[in-house]
C-alpha positions as a printed Julia matrix, in Angstrom:
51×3 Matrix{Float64}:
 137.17  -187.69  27.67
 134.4   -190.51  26.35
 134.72  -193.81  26.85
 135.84  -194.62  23.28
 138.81  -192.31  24.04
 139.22  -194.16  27.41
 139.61  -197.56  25.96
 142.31  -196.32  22.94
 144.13  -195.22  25.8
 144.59  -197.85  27.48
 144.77  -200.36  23.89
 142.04  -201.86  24.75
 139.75  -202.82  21.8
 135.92  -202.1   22.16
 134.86  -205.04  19.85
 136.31  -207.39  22.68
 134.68  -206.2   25.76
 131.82  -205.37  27.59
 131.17  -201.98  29.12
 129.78  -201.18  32.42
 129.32  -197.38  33.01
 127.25  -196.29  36.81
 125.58  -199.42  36.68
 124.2   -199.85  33.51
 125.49  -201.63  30.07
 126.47  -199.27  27.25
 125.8   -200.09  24.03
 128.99  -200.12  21.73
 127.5   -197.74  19.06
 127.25  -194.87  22.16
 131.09  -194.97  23.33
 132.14  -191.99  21.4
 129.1   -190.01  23.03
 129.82  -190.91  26.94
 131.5   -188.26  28.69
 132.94  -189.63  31.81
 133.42  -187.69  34.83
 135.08  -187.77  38.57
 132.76  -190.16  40.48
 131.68  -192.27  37.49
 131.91  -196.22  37.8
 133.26  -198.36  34.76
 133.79  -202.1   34.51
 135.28  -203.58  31.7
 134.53  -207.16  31.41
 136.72  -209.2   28.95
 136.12  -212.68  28.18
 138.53  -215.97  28.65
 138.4   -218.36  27.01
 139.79  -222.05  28.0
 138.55  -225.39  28.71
């Protein structure tokens, strides 16, 4: 499974978050192309807004 896959899984929506995959920021155009595996680390940072 990539990480695009991941996140249409789950409904979350690329263009609205941040990616963190083993440590390192991925670049949105490159989602389709990760494969992750067993023992891989993701973040997904969204922001918040507010005031």
């Amino acid at each position: 499974m990539t990480l695009l896959e991941l996140l249409e899984t789950l409904g979350v929506k690329s263009k609205f978050v941040a990616i963190g995959y083993n440590g390192s920021v991925v670049d949105k155009g490159c989602l389709g192309e990760i494969l992750i595996g067993d023992g891989d680390v993701l973040e997904v940072v969204k922001p918040v807004g507010g005031g």
